[in-house]
NUMARLUM-738990 format. One line per 10 residues: number of its first residue (from 1); their letters; for each residue x, y, z of C-alpha. Coordinates in steps of 0.1 Angstrom, whole numbers. Example, Ala and Ser with C-alpha at 12.3 -4.5 7.8 and 13.67 -1.06 7.14 Angstrom:
2
1> as> 123/-45/78 | 137/-11/71 $
// end
This chain:
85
1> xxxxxxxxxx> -1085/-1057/491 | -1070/-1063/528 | -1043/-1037/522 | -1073/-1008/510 | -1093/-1012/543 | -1062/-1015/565 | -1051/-980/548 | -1084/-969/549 | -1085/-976/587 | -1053/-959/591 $
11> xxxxxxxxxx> -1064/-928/575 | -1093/-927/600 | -1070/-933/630 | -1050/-904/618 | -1082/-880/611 | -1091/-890/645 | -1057/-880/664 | -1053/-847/640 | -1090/-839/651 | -1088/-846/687 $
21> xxxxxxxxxx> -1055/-821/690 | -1073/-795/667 | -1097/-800/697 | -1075/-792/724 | -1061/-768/707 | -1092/-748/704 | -1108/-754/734 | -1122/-724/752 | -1104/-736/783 | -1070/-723/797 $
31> xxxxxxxxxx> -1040/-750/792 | -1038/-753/830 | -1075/-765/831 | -1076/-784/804 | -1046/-800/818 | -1065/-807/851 | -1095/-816/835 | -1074/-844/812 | -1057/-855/843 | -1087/-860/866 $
41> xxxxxxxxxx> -1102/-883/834 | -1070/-898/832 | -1070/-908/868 | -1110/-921/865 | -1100/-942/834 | -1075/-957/857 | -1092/-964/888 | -1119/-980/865 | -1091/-1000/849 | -1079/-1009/886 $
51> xxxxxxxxxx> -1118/-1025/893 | -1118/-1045/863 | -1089/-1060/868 | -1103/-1069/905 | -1131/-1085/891 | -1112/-1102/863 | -1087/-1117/892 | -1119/-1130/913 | -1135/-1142/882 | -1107/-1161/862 $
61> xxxxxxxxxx> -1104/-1192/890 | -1142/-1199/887 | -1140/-1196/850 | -1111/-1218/850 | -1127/-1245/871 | -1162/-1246/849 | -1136/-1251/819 | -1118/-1276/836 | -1145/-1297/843 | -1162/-1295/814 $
71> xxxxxxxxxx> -1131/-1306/798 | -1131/-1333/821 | -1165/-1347/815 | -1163/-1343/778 | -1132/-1366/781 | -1149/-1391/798 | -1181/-1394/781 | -1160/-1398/745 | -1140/-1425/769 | -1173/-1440/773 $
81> xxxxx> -1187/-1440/740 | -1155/-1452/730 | -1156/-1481/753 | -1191/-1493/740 | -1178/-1490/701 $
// end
């Protein structure tokens, strides 16, 4: 069963590549602009990328400390309840 949806996926991500060249291939644009017109998304995917990762960097400390702490105060209430046992 696992190997029939994994080739099944596989098939799609190959109908999806074949498709998206046919695409390009047919495209009522000239190769030049298609080419700019693939860079200039190319280079919006990236800057968008570039934000994220921003955001991740800011975000991952904070996210780290909540852990932490809640790590922390889980430890000590079992420490607790293991105490009064």
């Amino acid at each position: 069963m696992a190997n029939e949806s994994g080739s099944g996926a596989a098939w799609f991500l190959v109908g999806a590549a074949l498709g998206a060249g046919l695409g390009v291939l047919f495209a009522p644009r000239s190769g030049e602009e298609t080419r700019e017109a693939l860079g200039e998304w190319l280079r919006e995917r990236r800057d968008q990328g570039s934000e994220f990762l921003e955001k991740m960097k800011e975000k991952i400390p904070e996210k780290k400390e909540k852990i932490v702490n809640a790590y922390r105060a889980g430890r000590h209430a079992y420490e607790e309840s293991g105490a009064k046992s």
